[in-house]
VMD Tcl script that builds the backbone (N, CA, C; Angstrom):
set m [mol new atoms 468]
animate dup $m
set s [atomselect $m all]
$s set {name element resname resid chain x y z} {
  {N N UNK 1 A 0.842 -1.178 0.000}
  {CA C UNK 1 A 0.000 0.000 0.000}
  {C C UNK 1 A 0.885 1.237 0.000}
  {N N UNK 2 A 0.223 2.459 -0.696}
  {CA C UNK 2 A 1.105 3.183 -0.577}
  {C C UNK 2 A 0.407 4.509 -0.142}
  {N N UNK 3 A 0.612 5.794 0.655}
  {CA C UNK 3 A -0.324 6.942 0.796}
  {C C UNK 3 A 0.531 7.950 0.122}
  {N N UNK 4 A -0.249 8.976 -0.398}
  {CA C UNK 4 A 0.333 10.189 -0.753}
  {C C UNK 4 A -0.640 11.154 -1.171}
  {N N UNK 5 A 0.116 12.273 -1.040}
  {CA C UNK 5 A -1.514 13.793 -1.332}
  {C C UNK 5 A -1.824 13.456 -2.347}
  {N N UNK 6 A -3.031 13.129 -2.839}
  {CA C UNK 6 A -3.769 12.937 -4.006}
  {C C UNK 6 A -4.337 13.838 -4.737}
  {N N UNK 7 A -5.020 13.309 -5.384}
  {CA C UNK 7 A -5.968 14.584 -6.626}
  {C C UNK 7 A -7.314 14.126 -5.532}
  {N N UNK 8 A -8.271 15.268 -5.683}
  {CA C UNK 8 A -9.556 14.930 -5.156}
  {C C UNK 8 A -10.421 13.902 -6.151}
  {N N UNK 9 A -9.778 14.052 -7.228}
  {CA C UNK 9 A -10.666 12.678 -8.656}
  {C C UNK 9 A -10.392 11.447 -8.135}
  {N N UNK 10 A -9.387 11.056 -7.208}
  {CA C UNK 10 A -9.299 9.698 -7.102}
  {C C UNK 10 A -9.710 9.657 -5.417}
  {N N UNK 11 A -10.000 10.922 -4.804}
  {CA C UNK 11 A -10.298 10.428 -3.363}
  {C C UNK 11 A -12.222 10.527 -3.364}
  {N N UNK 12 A -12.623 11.217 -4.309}
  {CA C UNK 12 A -13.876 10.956 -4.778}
  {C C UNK 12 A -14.541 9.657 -5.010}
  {N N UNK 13 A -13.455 8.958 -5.636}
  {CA C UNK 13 A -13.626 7.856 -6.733}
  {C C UNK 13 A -13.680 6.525 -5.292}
  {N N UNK 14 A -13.092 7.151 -4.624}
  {CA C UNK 14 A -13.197 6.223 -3.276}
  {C C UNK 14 A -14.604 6.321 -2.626}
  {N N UNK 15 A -14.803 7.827 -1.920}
  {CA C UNK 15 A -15.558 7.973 -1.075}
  {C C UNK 15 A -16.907 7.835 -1.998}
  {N N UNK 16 A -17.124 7.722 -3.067}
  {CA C UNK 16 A -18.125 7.353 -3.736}
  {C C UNK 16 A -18.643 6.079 -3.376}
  {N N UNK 17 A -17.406 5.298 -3.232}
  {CA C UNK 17 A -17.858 3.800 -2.980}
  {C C UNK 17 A -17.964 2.907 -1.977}
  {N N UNK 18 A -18.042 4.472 -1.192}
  {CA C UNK 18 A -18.262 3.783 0.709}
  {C C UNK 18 A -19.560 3.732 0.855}
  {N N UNK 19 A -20.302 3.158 1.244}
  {CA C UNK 19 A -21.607 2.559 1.633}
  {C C UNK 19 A -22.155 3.912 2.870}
  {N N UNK 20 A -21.233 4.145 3.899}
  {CA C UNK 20 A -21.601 4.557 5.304}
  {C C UNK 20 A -22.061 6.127 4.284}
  {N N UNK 21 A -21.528 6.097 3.352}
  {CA C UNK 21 A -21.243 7.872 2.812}
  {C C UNK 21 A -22.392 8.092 2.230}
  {N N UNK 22 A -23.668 7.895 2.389}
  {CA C UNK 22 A -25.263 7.515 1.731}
  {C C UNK 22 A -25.633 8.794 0.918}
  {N N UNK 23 A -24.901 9.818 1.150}
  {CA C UNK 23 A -25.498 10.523 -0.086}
  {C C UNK 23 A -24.139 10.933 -1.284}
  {N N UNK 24 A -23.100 10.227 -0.558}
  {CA C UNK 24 A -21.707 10.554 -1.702}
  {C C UNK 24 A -20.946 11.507 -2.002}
  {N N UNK 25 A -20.295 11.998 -2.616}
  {CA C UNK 25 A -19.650 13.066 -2.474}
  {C C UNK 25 A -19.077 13.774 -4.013}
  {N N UNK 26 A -19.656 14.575 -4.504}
  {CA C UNK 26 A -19.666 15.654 -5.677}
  {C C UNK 26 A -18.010 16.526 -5.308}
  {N N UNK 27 A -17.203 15.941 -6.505}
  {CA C UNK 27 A -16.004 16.927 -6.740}
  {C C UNK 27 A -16.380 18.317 -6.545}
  {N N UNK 28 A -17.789 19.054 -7.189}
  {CA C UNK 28 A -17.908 20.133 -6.739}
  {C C UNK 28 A -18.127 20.545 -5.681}
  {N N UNK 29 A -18.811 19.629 -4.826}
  {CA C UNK 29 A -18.998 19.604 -3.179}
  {C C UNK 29 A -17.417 20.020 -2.155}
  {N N UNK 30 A -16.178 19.196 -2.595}
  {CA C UNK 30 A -15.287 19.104 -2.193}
  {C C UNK 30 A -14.279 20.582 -2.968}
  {N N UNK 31 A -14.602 20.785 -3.898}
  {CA C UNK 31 A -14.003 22.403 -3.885}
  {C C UNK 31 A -14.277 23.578 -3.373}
  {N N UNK 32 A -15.867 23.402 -3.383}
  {CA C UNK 32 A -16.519 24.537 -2.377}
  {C C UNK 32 A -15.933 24.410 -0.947}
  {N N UNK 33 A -16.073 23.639 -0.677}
  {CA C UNK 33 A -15.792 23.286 0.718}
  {C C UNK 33 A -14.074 23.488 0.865}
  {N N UNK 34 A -13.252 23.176 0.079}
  {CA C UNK 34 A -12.115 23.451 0.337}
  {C C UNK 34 A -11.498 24.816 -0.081}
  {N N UNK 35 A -12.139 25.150 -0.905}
  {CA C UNK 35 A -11.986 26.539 -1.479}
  {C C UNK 35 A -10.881 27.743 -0.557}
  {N N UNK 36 A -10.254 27.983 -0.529}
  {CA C UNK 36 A -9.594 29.104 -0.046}
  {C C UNK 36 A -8.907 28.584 1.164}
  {N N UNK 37 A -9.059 27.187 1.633}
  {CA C UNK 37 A -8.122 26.412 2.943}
  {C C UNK 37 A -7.136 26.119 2.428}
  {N N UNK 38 A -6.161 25.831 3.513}
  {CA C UNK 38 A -5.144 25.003 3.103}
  {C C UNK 38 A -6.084 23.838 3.895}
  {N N UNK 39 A -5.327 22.713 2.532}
  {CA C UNK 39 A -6.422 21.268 2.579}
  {C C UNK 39 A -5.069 20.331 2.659}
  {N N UNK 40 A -5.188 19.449 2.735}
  {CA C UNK 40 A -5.045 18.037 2.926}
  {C C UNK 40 A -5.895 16.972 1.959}
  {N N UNK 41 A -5.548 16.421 0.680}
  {CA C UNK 41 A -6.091 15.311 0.374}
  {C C UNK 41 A -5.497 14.340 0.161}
  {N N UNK 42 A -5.764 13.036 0.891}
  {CA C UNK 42 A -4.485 11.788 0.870}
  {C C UNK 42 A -5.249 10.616 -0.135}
  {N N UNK 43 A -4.392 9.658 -0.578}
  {CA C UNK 43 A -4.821 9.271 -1.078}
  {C C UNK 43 A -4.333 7.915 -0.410}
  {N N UNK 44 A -4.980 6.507 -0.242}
  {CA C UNK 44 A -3.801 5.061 -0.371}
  {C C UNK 44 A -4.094 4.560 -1.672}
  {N N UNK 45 A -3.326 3.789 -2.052}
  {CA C UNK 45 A -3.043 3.267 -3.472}
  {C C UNK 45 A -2.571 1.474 -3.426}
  {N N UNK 46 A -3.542 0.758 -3.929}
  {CA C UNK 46 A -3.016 -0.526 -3.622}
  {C C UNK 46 A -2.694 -1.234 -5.031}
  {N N UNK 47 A -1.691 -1.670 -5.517}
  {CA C UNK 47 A -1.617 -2.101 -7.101}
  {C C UNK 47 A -2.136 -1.052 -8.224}
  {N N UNK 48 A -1.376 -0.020 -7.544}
  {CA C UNK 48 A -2.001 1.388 -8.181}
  {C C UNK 48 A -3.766 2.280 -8.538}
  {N N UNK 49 A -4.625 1.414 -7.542}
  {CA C UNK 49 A -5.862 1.271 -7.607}
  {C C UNK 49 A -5.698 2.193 -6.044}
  {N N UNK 50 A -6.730 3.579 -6.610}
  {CA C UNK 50 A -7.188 4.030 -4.946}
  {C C UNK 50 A -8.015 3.283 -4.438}
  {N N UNK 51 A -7.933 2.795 -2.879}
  {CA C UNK 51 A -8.792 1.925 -1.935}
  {C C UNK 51 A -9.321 2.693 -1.162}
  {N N UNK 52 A -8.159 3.851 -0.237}
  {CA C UNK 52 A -8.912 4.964 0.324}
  {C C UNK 52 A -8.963 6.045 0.542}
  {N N UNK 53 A -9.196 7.276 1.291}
  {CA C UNK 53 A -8.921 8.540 1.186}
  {C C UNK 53 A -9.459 9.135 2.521}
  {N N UNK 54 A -8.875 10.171 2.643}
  {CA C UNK 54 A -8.789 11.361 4.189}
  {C C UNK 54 A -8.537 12.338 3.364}
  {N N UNK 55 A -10.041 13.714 3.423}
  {CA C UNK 55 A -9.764 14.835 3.616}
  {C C UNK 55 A -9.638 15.610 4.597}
  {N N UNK 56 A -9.174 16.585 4.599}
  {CA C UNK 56 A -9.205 17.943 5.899}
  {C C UNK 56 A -9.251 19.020 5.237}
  {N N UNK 57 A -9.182 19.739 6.165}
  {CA C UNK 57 A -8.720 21.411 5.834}
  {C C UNK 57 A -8.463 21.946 7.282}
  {N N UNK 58 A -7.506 23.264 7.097}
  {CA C UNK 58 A -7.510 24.180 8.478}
  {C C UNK 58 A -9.150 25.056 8.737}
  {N N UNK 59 A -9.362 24.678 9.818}
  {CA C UNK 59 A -10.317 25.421 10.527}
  {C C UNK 59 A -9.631 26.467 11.237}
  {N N UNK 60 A -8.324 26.956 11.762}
  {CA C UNK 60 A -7.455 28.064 12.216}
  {C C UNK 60 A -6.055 27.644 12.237}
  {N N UNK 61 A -5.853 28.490 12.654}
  {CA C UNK 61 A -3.909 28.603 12.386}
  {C C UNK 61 A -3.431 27.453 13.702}
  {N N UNK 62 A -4.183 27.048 14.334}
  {CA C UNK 62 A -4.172 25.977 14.945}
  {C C UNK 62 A -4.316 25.069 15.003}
  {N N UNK 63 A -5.731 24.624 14.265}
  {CA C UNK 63 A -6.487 23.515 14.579}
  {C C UNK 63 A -7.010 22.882 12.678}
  {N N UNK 64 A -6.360 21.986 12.681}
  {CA C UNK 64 A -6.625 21.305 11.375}
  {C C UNK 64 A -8.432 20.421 11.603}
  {N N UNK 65 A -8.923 19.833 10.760}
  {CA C UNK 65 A -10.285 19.149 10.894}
  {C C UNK 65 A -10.056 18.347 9.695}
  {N N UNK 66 A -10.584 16.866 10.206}
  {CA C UNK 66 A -10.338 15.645 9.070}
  {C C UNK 66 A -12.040 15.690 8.892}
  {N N UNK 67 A -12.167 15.823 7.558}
  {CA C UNK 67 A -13.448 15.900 7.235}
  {C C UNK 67 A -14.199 15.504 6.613}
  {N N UNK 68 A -13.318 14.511 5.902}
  {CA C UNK 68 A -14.298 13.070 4.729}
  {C C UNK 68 A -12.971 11.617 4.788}
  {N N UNK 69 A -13.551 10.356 5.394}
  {CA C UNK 69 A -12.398 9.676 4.599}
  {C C UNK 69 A -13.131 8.516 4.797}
  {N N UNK 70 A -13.008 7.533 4.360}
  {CA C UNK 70 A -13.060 6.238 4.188}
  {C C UNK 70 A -12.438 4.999 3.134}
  {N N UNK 71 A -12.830 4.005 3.429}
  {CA C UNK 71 A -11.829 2.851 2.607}
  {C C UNK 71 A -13.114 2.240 1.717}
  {N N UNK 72 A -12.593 1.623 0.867}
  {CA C UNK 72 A -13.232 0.640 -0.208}
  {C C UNK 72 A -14.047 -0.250 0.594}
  {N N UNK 73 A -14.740 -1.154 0.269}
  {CA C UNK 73 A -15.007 -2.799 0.952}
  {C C UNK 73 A -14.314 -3.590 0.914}
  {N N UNK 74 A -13.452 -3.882 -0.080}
  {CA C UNK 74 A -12.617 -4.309 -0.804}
  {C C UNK 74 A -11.619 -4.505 -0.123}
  {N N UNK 75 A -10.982 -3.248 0.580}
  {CA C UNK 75 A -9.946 -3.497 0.914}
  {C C UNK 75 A -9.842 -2.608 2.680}
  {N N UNK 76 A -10.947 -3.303 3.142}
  {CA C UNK 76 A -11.459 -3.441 4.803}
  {C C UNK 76 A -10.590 -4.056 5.470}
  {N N UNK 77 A -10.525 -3.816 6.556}
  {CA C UNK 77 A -9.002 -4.964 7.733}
  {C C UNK 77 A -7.974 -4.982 7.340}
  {N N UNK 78 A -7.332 -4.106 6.580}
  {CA C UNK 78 A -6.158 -4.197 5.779}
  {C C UNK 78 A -5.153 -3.053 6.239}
  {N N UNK 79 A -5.948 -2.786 7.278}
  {CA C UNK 79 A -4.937 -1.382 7.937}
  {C C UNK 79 A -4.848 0.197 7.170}
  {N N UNK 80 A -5.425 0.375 6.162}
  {CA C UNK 80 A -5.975 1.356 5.181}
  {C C UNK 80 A -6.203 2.594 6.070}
  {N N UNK 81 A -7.424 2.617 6.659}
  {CA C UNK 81 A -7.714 3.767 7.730}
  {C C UNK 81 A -7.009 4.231 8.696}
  {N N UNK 82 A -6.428 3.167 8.901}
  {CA C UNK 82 A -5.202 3.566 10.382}
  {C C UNK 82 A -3.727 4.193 9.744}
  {N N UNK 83 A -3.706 3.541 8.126}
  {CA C UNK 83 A -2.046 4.222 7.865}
  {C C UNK 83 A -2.632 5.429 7.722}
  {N N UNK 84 A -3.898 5.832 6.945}
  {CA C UNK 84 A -4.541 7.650 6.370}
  {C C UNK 84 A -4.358 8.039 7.692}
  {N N UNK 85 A -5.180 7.527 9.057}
  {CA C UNK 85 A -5.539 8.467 10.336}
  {C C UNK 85 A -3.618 8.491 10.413}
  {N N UNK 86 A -2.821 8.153 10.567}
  {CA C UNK 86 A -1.137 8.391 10.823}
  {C C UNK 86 A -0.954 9.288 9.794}
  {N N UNK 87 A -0.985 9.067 8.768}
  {CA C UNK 87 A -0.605 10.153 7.458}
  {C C UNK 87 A -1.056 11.239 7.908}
  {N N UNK 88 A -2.217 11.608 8.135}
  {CA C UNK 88 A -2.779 12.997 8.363}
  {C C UNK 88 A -1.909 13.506 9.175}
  {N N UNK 89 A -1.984 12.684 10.470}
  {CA C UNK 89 A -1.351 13.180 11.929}
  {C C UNK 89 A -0.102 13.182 11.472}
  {N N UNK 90 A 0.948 12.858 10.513}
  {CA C UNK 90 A 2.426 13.439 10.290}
  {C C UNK 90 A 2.333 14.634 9.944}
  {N N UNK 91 A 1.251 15.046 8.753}
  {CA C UNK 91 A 1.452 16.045 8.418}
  {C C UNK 91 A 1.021 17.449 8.782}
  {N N UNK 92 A 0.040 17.443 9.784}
  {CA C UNK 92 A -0.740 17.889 10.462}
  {C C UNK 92 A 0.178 18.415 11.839}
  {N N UNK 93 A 0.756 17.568 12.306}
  {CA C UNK 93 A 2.013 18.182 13.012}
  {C C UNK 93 A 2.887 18.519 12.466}
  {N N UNK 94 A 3.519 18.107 11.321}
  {CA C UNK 94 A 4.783 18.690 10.757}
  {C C UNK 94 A 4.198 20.063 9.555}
  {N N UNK 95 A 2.813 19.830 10.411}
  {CA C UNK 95 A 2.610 21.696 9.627}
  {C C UNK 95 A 2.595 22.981 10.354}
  {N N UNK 96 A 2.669 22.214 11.359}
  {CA C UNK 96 A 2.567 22.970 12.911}
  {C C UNK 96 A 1.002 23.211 14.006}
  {N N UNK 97 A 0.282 22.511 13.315}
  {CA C UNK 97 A -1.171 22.466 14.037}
  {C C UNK 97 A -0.777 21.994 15.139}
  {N N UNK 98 A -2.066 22.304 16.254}
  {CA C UNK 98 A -2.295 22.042 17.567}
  {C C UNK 98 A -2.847 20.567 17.916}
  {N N UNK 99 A -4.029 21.193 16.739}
  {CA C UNK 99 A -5.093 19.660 17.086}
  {C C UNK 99 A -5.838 19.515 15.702}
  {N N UNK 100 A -5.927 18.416 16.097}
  {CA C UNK 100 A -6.595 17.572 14.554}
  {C C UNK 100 A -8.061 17.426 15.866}
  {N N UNK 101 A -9.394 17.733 15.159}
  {CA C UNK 101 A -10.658 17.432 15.340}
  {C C UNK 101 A -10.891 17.055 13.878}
  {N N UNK 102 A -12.148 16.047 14.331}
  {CA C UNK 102 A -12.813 15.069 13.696}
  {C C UNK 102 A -14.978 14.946 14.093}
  {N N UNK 103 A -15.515 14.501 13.760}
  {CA C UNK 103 A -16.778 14.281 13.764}
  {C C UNK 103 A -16.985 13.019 13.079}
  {N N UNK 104 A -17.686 12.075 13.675}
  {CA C UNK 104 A -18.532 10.901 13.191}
  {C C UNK 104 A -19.444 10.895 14.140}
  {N N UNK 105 A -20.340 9.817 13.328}
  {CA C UNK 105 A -22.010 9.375 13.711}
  {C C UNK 105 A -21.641 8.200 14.978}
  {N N UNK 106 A -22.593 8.431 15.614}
  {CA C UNK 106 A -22.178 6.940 16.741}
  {C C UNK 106 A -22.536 5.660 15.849}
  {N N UNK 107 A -23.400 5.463 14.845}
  {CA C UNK 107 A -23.416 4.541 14.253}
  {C C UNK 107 A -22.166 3.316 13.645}
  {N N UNK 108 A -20.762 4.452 13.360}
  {CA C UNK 108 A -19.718 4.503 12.524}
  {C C UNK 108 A -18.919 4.095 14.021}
  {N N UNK 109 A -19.156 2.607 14.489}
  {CA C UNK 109 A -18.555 2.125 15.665}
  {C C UNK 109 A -16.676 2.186 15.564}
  {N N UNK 110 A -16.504 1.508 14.440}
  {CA C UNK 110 A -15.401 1.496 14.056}
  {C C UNK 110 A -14.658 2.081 14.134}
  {N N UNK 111 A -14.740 3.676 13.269}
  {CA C UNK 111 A -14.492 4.531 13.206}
  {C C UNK 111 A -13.973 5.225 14.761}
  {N N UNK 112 A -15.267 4.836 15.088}
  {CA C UNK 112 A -15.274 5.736 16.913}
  {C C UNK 112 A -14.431 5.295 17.657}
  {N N UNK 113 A -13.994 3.560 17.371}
  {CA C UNK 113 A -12.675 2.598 18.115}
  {C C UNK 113 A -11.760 3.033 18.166}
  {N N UNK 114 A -11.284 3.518 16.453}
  {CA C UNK 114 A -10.201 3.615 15.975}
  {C C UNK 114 A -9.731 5.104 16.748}
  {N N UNK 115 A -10.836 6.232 16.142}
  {CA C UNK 115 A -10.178 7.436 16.896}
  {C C UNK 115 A -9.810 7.435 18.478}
  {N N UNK 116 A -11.016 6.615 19.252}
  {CA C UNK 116 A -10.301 5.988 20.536}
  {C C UNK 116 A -9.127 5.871 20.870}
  {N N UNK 117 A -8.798 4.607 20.093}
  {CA C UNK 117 A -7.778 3.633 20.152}
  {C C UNK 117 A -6.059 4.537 20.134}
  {N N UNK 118 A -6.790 5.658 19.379}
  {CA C UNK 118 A -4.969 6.866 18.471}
  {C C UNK 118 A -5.707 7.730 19.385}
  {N N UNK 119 A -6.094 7.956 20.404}
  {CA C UNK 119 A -5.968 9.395 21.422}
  {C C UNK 119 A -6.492 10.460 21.286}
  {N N UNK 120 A -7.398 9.892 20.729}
  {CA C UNK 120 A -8.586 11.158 19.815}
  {C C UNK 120 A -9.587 11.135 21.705}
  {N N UNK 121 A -10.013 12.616 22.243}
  {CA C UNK 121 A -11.159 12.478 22.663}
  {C C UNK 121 A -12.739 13.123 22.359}
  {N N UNK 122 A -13.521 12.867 22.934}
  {CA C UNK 122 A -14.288 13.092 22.561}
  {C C UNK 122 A -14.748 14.232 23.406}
  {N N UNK 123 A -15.175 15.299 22.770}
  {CA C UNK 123 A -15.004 16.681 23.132}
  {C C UNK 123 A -16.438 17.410 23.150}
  {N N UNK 124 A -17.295 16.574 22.622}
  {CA C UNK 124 A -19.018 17.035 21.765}
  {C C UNK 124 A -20.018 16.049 21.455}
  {N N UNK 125 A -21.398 16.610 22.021}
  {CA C UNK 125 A -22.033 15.347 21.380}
  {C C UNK 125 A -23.293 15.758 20.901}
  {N N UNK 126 A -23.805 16.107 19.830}
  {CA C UNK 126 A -24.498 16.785 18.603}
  {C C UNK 126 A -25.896 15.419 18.741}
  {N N UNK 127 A -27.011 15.847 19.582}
  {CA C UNK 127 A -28.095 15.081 19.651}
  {C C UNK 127 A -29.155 15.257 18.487}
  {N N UNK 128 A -28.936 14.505 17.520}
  {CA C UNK 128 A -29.764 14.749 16.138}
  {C C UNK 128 A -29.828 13.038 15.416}
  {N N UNK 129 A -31.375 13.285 16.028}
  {CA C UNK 129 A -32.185 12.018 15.154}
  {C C UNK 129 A -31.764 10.797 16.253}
  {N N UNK 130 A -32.194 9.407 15.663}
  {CA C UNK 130 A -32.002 8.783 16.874}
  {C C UNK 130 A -30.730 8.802 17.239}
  {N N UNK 131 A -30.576 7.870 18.265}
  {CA C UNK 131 A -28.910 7.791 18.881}
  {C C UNK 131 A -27.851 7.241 17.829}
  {N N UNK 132 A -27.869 6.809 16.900}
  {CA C UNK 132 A -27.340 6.231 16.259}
  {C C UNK 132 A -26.705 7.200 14.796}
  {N N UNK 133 A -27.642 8.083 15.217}
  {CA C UNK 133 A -27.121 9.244 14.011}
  {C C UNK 133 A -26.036 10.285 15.114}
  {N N UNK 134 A -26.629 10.223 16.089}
  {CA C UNK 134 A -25.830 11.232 17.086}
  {C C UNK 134 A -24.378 11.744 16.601}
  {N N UNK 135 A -23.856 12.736 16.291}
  {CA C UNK 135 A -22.588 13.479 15.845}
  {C C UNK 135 A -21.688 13.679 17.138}
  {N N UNK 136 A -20.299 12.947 17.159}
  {CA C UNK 136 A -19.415 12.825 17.822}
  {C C UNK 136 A -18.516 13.540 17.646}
  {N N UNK 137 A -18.263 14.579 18.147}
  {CA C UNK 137 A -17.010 15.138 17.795}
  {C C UNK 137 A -15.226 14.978 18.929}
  {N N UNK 138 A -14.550 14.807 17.804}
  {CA C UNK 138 A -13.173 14.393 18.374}
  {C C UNK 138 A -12.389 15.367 18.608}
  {N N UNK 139 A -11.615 15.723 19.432}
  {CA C UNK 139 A -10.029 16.194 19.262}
  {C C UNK 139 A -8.957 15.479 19.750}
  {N N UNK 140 A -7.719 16.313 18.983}
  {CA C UNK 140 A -6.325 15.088 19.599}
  {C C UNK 140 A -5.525 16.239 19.592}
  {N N UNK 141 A -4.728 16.158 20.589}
  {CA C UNK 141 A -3.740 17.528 20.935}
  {C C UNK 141 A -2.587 16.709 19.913}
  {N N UNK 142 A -1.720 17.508 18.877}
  {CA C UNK 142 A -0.698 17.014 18.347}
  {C C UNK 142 A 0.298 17.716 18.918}
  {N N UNK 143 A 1.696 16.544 19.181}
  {CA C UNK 143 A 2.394 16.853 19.750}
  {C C UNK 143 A 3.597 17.308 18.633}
  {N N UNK 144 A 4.206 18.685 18.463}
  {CA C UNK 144 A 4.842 18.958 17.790}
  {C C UNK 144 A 6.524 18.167 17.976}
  {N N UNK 145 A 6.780 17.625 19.254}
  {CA C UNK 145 A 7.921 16.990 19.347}
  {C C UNK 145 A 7.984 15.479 18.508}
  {N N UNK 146 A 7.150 14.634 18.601}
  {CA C UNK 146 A 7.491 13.917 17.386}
  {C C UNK 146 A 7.007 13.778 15.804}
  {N N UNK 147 A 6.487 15.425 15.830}
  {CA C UNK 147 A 6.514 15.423 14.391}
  {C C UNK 147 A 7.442 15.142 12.819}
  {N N UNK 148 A 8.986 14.816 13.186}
  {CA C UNK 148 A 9.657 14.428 12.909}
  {C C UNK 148 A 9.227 12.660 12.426}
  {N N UNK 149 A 9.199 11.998 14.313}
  {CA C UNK 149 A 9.009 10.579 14.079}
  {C C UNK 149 A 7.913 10.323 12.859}
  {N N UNK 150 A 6.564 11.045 13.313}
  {CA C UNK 150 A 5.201 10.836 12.352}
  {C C UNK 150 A 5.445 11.391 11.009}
  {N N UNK 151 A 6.298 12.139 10.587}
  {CA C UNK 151 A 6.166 12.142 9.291}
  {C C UNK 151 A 7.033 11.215 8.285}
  {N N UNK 152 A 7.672 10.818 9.332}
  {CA C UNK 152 A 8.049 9.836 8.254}
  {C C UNK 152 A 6.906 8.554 7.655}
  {N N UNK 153 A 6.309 8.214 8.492}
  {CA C UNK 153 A 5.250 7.787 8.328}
  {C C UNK 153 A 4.746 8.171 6.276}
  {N N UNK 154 A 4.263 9.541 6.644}
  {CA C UNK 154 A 4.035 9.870 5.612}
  {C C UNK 154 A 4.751 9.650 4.401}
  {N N UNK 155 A 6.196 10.103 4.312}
  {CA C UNK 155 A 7.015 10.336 3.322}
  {C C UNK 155 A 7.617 9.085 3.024}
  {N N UNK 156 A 6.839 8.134 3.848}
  {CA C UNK 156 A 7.777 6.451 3.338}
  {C C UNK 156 A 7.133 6.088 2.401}
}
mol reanalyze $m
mol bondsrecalc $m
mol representation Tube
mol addrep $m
């Protein structure tokens, strides 16, 4: 597998084909929205085929926000989400941000493990529709001292 900043055509081409993503995601959706940020779009690449993708953008001169990503079906349990959630966080500290925040549905268990699991807390809890839609919001203090270690991550 391999990650690297991508084109938004191939992190589209992903998040199109995530199931959890029920209404999908319009290239024009993702320029508006990124429009005038500094963004972040990663891509992983498996046999030269995108499997998955992590967007962001800066929300302040501090605080970065991961704001679309997911993996294929295809290529589920394969460690995909966890190398993107590291990729971000190299670069995200080695850009000098504070904190990476995040938002998912409580439905998106996985998801909610994983940010767990990497030191994400949970900071917000957005009561809309049943519990299962409920909006979680994350933060993770990044530590600028091993931004060094984490980006290599990235640049391997």
């Amino acid at each position: 597998m391999e990650i690297r900043a991508g084109h938004l055509e191939d992190a589209a081409t992903v998040l199109n084909s995530v199931p959890e993503l029920d209404a999908g995601v319009s290239l024009e959706q993702c320029h508006v929205r990124l429009a005038g940020r500094t963004a972040l779009v990663l891509v992983a690449y498996q046999n030269g085929e995108p499997v998955g993708a992590k967007i962001g953008y800066a929300t302040s001169q501090t605080q970065f926000y991961s704001w679309l990503g997911g993996v294929t079906k295809a290529a589920r349990g394969q460690g995909v989400a966890k190398a993107l959630l590291k990729a971000q966080e190299a670069w995200v500290a080695a850009s000098g941000y504070q904190t990476l925040a995040v938002k998912s549905r409580n439905r998106f268990t996985a998801m909610v493990c994983m940010l767990m699991r990497h030191g994400y807390q949970m900071v917000a809890v957005e009561q809309k529709g049943q519990p299962a839609d409920y909006r979680l919001y994350f933060e993770k203090q990044i530590n600028k001292c091993t931004a060094s270690e984490k980006i290599s991550v990235f640049f391997s």
